[in-house]
C-alpha positions as protocol buffer text, in pm:
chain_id: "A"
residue {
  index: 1
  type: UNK
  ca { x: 1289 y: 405 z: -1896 }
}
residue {
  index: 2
  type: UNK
  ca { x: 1038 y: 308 z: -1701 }
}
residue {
  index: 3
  type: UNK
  ca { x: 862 y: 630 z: -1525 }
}
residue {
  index: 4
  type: UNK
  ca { x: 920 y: 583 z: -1067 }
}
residue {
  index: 5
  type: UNK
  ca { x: 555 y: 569 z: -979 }
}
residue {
  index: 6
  type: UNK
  ca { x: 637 y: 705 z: -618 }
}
residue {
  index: 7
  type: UNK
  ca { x: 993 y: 830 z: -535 }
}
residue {
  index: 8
  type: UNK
  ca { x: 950 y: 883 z: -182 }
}
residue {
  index: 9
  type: UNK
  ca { x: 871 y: 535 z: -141 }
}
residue {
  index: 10
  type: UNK
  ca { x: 1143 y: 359 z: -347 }
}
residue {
  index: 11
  type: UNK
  ca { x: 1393 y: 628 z: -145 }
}
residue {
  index: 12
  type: UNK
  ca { x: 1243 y: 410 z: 204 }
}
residue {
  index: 13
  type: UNK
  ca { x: 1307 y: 93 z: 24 }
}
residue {
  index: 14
  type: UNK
  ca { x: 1635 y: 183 z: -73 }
}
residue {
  index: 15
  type: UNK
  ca { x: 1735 y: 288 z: 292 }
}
residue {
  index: 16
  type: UNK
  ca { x: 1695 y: -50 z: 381 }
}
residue {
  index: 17
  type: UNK
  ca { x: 1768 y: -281 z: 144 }
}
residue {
  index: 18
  type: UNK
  ca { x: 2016 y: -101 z: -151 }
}
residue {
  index: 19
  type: UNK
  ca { x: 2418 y: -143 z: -107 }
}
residue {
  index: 20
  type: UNK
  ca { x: 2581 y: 65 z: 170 }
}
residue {
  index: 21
  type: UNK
  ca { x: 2632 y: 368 z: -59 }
}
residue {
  index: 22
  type: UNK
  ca { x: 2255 y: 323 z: -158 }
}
residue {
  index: 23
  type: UNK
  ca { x: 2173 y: 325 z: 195 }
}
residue {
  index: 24
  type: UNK
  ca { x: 2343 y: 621 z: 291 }
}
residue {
  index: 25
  type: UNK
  ca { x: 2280 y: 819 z: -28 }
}
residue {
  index: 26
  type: UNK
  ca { x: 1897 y: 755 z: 34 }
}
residue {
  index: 27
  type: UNK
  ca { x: 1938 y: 881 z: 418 }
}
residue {
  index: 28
  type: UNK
  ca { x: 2096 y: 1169 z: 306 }
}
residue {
  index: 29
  type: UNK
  ca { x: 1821 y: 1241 z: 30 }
}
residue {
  index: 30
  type: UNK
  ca { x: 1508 y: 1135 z: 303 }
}
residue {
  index: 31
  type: UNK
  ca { x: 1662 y: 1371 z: 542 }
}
residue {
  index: 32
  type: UNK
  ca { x: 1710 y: 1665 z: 380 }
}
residue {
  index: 33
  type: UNK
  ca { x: 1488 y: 1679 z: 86 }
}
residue {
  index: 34
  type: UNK
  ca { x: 1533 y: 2053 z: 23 }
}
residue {
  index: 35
  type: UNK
  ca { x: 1944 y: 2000 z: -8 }
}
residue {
  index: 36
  type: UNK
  ca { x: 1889 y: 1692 z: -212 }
}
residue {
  index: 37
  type: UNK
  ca { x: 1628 y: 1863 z: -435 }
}
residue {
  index: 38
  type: UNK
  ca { x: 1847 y: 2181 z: -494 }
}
residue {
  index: 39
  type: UNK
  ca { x: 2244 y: 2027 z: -461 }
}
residue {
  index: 40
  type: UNK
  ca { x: 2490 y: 1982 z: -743 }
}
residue {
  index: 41
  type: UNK
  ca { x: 2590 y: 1618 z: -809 }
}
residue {
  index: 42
  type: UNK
  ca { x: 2925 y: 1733 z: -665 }
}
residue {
  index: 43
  type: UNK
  ca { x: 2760 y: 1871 z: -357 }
}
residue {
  index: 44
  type: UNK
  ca { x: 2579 y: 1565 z: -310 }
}
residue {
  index: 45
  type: UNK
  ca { x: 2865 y: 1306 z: -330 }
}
residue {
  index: 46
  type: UNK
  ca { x: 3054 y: 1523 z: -102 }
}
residue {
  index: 47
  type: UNK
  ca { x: 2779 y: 1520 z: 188 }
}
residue {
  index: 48
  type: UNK
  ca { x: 2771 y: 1137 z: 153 }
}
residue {
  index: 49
  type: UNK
  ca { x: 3165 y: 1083 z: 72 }
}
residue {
  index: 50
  type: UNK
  ca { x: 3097 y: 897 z: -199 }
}
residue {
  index: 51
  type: UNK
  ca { x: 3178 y: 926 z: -631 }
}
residue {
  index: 52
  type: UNK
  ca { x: 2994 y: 1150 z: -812 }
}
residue {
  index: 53
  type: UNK
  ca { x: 2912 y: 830 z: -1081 }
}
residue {
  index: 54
  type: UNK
  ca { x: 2799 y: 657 z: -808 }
}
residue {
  index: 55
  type: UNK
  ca { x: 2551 y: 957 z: -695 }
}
residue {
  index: 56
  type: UNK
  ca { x: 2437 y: 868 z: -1111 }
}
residue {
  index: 57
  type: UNK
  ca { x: 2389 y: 457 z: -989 }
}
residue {
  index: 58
  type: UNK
  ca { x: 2190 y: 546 z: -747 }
}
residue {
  index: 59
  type: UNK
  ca { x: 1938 y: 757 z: -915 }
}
residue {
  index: 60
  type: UNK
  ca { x: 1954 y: 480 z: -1191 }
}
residue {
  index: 61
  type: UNK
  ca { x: 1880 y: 206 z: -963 }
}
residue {
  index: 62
  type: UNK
  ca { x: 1572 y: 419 z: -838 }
}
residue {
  index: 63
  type: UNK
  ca { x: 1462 y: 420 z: -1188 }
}
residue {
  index: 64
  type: UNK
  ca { x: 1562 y: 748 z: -1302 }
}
residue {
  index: 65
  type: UNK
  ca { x: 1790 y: 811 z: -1571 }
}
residue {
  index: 66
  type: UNK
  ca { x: 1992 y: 1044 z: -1370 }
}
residue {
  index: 67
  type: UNK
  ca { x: 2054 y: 1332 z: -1137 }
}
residue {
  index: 68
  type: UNK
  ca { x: 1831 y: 1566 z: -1322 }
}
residue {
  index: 69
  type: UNK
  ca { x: 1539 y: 1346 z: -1376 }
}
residue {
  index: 70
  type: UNK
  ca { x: 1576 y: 1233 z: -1039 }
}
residue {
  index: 71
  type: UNK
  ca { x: 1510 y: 1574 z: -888 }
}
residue {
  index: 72
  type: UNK
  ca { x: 1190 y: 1607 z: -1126 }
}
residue {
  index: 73
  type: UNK
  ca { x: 1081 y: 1341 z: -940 }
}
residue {
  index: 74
  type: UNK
  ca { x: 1179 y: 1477 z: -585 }
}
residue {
  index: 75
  type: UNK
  ca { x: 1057 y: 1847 z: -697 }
}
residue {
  index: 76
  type: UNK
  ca { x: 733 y: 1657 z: -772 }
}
residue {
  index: 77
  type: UNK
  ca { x: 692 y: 1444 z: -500 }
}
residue {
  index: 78
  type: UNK
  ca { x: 745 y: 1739 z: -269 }
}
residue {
  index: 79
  type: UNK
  ca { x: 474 y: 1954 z: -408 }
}
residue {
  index: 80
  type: UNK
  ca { x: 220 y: 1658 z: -393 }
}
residue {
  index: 81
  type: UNK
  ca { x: 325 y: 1570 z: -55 }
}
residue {
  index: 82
  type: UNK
  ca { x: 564 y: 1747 z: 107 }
}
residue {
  index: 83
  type: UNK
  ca { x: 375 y: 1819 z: 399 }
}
residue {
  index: 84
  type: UNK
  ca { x: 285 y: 1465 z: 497 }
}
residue {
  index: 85
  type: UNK
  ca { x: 690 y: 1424 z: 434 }
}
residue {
  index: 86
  type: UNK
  ca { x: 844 y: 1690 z: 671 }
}
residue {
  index: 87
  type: UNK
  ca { x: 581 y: 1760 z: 897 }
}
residue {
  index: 88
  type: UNK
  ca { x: 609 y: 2102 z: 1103 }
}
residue {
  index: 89
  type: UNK
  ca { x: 653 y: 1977 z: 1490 }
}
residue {
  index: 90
  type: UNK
  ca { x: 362 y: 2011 z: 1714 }
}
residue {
  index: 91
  type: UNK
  ca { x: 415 y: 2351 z: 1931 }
}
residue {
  index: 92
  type: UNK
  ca { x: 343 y: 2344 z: 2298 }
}
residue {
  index: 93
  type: UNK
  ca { x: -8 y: 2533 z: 2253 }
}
residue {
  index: 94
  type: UNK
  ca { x: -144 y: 2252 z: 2018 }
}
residue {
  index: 95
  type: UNK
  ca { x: -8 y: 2003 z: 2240 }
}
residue {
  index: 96
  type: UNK
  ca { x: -191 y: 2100 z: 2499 }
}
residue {
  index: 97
  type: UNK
  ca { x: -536 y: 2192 z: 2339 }
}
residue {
  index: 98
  type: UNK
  ca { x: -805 y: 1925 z: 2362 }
}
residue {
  index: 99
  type: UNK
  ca { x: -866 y: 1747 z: 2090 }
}
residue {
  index: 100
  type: UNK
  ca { x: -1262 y: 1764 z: 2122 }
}
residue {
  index: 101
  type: UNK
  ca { x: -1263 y: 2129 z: 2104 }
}
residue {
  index: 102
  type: UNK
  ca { x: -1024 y: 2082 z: 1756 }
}
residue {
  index: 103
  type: UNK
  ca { x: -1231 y: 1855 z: 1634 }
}
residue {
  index: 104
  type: UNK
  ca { x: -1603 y: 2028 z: 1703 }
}
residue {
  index: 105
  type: UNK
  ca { x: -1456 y: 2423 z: 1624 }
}
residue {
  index: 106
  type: UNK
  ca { x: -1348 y: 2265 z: 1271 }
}
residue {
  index: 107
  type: UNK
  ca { x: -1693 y: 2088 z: 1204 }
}
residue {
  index: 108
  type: UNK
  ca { x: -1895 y: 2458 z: 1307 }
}
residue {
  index: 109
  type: UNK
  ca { x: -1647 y: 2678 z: 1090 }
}
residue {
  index: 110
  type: UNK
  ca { x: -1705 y: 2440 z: 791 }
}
residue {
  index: 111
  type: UNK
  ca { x: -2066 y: 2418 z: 798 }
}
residue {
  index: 112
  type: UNK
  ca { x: -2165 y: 2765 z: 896 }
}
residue {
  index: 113
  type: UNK
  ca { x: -1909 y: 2868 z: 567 }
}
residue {
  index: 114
  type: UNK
  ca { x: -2090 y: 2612 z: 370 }
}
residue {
  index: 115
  type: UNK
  ca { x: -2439 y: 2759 z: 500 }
}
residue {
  index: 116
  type: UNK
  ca { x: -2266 y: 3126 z: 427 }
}
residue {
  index: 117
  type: UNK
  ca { x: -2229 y: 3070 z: 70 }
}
residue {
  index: 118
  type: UNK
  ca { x: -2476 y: 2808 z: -12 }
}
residue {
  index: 119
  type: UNK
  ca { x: -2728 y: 2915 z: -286 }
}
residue {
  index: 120
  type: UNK
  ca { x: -3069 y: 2812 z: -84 }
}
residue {
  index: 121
  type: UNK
  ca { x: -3279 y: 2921 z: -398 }
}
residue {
  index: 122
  type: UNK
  ca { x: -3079 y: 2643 z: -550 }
}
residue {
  index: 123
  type: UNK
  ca { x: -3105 y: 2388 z: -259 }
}
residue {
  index: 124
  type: UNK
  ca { x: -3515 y: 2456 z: -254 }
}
residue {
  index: 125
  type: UNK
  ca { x: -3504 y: 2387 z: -640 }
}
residue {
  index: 126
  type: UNK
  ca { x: -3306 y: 2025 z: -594 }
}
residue {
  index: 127
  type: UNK
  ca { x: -3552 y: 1928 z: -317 }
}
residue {
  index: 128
  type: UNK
  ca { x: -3854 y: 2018 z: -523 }
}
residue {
  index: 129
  type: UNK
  ca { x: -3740 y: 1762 z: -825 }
}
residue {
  index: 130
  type: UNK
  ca { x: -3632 y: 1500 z: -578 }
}
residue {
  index: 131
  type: UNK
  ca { x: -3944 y: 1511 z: -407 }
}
residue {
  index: 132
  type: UNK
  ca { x: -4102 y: 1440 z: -713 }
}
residue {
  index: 133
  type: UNK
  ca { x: -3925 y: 1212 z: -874 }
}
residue {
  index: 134
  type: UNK
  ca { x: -3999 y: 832 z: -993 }
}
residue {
  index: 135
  type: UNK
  ca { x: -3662 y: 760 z: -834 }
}
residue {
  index: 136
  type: UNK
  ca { x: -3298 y: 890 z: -718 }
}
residue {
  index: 137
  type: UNK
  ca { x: -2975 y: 749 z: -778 }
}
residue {
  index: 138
  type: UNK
  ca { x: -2736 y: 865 z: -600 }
}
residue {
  index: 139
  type: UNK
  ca { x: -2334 y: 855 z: -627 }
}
residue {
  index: 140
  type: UNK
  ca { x: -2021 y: 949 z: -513 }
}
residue {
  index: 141
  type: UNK
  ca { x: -1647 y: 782 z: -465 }
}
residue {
  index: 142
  type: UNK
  ca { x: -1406 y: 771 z: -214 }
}
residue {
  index: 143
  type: UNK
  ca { x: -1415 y: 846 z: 157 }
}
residue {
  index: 144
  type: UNK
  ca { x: -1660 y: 1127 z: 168 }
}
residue {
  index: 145
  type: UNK
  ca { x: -1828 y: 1153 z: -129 }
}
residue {
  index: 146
  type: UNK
  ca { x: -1905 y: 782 z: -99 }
}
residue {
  index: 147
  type: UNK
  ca { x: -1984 y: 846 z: 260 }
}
residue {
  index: 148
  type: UNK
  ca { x: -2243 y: 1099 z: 141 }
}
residue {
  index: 149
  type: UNK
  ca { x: -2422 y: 918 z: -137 }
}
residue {
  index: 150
  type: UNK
  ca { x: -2511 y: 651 z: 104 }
}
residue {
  index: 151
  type: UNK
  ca { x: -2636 y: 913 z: 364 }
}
residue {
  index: 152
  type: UNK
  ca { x: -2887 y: 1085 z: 90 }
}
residue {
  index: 153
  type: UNK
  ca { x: -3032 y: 752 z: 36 }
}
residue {
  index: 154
  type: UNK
  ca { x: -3025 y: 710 z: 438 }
}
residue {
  index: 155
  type: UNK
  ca { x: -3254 y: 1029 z: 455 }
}
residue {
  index: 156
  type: UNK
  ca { x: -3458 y: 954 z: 139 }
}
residue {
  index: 157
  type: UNK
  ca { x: -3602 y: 606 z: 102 }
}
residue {
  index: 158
  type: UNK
  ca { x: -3747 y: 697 z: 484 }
}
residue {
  index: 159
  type: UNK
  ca { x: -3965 y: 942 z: 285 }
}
residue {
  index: 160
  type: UNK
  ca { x: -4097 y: 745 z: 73 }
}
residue {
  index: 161
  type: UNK
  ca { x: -3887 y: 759 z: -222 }
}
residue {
  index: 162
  type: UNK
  ca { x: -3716 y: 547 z: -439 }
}
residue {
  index: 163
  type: UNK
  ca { x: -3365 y: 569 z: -342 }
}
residue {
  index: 164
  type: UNK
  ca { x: -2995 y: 421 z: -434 }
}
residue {
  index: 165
  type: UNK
  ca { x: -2642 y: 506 z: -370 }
}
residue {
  index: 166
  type: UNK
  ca { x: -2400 y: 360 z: -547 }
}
residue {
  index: 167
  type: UNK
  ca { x: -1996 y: 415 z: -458 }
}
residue {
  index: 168
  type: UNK
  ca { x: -1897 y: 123 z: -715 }
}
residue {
  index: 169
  type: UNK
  ca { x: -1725 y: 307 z: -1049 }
}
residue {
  index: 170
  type: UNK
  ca { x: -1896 y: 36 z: -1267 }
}
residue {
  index: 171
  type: UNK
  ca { x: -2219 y: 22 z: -1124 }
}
residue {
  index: 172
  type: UNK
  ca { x: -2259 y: 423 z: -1163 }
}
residue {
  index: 173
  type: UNK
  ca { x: -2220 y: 381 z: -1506 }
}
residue {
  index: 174
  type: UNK
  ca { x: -2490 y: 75 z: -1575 }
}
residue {
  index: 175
  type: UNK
  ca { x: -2759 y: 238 z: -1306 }
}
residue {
  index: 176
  type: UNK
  ca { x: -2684 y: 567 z: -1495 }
}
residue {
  index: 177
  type: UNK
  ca { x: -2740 y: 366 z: -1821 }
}
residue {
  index: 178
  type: UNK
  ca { x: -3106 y: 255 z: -1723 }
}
residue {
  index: 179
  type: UNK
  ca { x: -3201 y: 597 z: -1567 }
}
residue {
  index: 180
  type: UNK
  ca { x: -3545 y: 786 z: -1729 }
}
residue {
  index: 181
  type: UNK
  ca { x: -3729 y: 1099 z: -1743 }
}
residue {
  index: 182
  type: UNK
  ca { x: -3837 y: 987 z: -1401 }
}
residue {
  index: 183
  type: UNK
  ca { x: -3463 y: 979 z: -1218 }
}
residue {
  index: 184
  type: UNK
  ca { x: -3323 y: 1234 z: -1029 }
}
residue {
  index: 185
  type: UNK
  ca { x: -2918 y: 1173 z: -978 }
}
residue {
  index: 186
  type: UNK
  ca { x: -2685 y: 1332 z: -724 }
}
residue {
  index: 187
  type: UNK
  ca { x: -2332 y: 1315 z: -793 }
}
residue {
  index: 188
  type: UNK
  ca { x: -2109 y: 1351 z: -501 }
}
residue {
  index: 189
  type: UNK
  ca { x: -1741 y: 1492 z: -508 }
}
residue {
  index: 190
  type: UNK
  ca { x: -1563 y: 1713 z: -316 }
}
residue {
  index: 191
  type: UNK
  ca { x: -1258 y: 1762 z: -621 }
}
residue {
  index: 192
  type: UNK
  ca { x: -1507 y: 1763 z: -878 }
}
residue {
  index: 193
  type: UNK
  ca { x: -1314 y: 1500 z: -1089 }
}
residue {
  index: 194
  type: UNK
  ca { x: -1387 y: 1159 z: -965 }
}
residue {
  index: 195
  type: UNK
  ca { x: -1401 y: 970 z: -1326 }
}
residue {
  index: 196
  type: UNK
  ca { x: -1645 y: 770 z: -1291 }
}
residue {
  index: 197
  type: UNK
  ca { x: -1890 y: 1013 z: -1144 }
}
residue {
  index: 198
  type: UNK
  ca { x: -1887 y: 1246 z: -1431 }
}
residue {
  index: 199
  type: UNK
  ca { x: -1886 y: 963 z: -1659 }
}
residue {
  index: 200
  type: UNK
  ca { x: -2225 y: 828 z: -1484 }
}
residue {
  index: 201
  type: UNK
  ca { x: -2334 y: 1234 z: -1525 }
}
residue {
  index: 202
  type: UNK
  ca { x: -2326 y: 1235 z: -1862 }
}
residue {
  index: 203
  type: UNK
  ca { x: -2420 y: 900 z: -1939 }
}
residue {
  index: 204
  type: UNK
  ca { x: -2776 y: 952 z: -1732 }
}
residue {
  index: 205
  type: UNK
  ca { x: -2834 y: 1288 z: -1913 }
}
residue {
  index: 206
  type: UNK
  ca { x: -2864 y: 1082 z: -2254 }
}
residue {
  index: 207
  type: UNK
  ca { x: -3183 y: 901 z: -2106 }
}
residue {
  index: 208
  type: UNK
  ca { x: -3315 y: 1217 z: -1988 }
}
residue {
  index: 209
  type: UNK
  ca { x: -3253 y: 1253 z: -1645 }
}
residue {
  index: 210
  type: UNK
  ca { x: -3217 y: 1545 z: -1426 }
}
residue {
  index: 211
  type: UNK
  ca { x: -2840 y: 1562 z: -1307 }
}
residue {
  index: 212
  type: UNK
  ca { x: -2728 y: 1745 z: -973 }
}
residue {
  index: 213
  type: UNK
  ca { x: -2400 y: 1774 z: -832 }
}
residue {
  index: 214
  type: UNK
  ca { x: -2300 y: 1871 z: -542 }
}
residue {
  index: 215
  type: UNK
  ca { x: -1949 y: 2042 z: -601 }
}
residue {
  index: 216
  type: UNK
  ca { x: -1636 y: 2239 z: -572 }
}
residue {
  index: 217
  type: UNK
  ca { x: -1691 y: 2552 z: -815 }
}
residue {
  index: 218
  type: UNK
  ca { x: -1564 y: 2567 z: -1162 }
}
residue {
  index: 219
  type: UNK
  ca { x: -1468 y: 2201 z: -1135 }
}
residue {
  index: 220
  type: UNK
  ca { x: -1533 y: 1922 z: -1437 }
}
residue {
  index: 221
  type: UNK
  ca { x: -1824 y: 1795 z: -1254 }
}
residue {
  index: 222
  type: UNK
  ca { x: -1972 y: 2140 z: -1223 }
}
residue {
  index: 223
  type: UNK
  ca { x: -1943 y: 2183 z: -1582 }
}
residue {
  index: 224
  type: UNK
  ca { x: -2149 y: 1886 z: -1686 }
}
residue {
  index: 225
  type: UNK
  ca { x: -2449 y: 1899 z: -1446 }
}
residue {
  index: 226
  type: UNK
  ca { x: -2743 y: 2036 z: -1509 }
}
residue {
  index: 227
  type: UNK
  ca { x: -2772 y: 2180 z: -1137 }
}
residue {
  index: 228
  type: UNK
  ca { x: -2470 y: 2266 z: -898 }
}
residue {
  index: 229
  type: UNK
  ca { x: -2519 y: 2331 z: -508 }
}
residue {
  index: 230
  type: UNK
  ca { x: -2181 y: 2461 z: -469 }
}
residue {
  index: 231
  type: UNK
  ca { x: -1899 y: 2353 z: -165 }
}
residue {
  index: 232
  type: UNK
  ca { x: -1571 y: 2484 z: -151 }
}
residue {
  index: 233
  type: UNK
  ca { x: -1421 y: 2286 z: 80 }
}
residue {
  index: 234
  type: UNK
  ca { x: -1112 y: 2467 z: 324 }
}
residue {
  index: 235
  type: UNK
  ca { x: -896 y: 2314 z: 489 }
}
residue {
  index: 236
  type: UNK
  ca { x: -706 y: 2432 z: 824 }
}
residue {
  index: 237
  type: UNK
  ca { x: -360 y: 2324 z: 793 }
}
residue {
  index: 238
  type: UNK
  ca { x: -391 y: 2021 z: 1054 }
}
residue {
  index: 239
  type: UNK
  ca { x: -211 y: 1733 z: 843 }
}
residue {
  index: 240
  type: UNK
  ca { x: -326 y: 1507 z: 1178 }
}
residue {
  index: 241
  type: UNK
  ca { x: -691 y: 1589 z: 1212 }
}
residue {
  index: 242
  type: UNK
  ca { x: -915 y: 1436 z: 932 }
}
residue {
  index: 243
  type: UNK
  ca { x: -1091 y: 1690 z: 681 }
}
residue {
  index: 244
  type: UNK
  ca { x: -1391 y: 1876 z: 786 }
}
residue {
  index: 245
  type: UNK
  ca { x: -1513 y: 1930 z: 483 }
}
residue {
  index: 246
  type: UNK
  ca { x: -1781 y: 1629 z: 565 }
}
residue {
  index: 247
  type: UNK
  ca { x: -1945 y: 1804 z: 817 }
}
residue {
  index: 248
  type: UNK
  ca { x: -2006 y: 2053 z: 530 }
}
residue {
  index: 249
  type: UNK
  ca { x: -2146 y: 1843 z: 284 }
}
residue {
  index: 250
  type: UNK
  ca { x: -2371 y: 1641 z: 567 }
}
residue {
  index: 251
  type: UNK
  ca { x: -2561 y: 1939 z: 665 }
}
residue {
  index: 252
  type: UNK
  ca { x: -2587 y: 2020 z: 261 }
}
residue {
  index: 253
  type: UNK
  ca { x: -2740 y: 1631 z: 283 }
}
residue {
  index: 254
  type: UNK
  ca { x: -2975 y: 1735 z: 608 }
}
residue {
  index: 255
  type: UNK
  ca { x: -3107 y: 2066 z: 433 }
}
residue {
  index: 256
  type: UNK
  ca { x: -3189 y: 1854 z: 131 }
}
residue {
  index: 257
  type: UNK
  ca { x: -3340 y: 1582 z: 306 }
}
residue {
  index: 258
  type: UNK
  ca { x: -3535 y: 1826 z: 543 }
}
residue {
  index: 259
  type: UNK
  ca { x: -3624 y: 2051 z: 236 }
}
residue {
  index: 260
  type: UNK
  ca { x: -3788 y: 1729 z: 59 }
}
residue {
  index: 261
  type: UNK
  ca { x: -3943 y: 1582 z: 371 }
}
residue {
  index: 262
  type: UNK
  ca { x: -4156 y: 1939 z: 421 }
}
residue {
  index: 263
  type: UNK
  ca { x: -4243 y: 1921 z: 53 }
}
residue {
  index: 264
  type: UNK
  ca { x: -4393 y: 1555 z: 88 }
}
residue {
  index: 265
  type: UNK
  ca { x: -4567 y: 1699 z: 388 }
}
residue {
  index: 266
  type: UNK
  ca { x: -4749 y: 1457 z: 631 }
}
residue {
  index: 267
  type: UNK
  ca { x: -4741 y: 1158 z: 381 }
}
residue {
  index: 268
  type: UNK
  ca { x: -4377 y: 1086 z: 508 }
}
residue {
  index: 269
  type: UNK
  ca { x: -4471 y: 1101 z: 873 }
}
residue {
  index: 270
  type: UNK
  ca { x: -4659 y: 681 z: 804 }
}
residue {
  index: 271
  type: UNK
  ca { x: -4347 y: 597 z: 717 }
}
residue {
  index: 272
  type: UNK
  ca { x: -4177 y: 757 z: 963 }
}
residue {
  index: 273
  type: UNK
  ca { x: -4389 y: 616 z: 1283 }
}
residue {
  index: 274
  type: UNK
  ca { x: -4370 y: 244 z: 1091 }
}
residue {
  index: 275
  type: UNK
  ca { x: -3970 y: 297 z: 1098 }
}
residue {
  index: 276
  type: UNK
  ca { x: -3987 y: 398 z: 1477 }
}
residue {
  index: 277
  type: UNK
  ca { x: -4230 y: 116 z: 1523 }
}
residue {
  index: 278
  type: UNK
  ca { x: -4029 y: -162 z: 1383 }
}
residue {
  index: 279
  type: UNK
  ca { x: -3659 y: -58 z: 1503 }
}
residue {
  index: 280
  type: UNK
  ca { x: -3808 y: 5 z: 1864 }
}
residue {
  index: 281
  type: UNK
  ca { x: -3961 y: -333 z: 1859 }
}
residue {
  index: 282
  type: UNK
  ca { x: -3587 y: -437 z: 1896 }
}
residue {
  index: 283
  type: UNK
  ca { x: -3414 y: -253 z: 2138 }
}
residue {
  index: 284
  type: UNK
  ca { x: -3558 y: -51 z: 2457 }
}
residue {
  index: 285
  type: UNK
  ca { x: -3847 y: 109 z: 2373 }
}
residue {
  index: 286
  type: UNK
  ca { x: -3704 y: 508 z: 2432 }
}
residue {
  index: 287
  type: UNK
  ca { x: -3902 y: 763 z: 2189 }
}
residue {
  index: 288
  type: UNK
  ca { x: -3618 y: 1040 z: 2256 }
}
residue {
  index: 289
  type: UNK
  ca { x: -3410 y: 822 z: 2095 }
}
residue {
  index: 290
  type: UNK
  ca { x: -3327 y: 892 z: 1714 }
}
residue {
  index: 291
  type: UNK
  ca { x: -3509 y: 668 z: 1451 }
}
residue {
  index: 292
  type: UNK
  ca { x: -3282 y: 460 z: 1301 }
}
residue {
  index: 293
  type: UNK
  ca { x: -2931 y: 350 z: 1518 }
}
């Protein structure tokens, strides 16, 4: 039998399009997940006013190979989710706070706890071999981690160095196949088990390179690189805000990038005037505003 991939979601499609004691079996089930993950097939047939063999069709036309597997499926789907599935209504406080101050009290509390527990004898250590390395690839996948990757090189090549982020599963593996002595890679994830990240890890550190990750503790990527700046990301409960666990890593990414740039010293500041020279050349010519847009 054929393992349901996501019950939740054939449960929807069966509340539309399955015969009328489909239909109103997967109501009942949608609607009250905890009665439908804990009821008797008796209890359940009842509820609906339907058979109990054809409470047994319906889990088989979900997939399942009956009641019981069914509510593995449900149990499971729950824990993953559950959530996103039953959300707790919003109260009359939260309705009525702004969402700016949600949004900017979030992004303080995570990055003063990330600057709380942050190892900066670590940090200082990173910046040192970045700054003097032949080049630095760095890599992360999905949302944030990808999102941070292509901010370190953002910060980096500006300094002078030879920088690359790459958020393409693949492509981490063949840049991390023609690193050297000379590379420097920093491995993004906020899990700590993005595949392909740990894969490109491992796969630089045969050619000699000097790994870094920045982490969640104890995590599979932790375990394989040679350095870990440590992030445990928290998160507040608020299914409807997104994560603020990248305001966390970017100032991880700023103290890096400010760390190496002091380090260089005053041979970054060329390339920092030609930068501000050439983007000002196409816009108004403001020096207050940032370099870069």
């Amino acid at each position: 039998m054929k393992t349901p991939a996501d019950i939740i979601t054939r449960l929807q499609l069966m509340s539309q399009d399955g015969t009328k004691s489909d239909r109103r079996l997967a109501g009942l089930v949608l609607s009250d997940l905890d009665f439908a993950s804990k009821a008797a097939i008796s209890e359940i047939a009842a509820r609906v006013g339907v058979s109990e063999p054809t409470v047994t069709r319906f889990c088989r036309n979900l997939g399942c190979e009956g009641l019981r597997d069914f509510k593995f499926y449900l149990a499971q789907a729950i824990a993953i989710g559950g959530q996103y599935l039953s959300p707790e209504p919003l109260s009359r406080d939260a309705r009525e706070q702004r969402i700016a101050s949600a949004i900017t009290e979030a992004a303080i509390a995570a990055i003063q706890r990330a600057s709380e527990n942050l190892d900066m004898t670590t940090l200082m250590d990173v910046a040192a071999r970045i700054a003097g390395s032949g080049n630095v690839l760095c890599i992360g996948s999905g949302g944030i981690s990808s999102m941070m990757a292509t901010e370190m090189q953002n910060r980096l090549f500006r300094l002078g160095l030879s920088a690359l982020a790459q958020i393409d599963g693949q492509l981490q593996r063949m840049y991390a196949a023609v690193a050297t002595p000379e590379t420097t890679l920093v491995a993004f994830s906020v899990s700590g088990y993005a595949r392909s990240v740990i894969e490109a890890v491992e796969v630089a550190q045969q050619y000699g390179a000097a790994t870094v990750a920045i982490t969640a503790p104890d995590s599979a990527l932790a375990k394989v690189a040679d350095t870990v700046i440590l992030l445990q990301p928290v998160e507040d409960g608020n299914i409807y805000k997104p994560t603020s666990s990248r305001y966390a890593l970017l100032a991880i990414v700023d103290m890096i990038a400010t760390t190496v740039a002091e380090s260089r010293g005053p041979k970054v500041l060329e390339n920092l005037r030609r930068i501000k020279q050439s983007v000002n050349t196409l816009k108004v010519d403001d020096p207050k505003l940032p370099l870069g847009d």
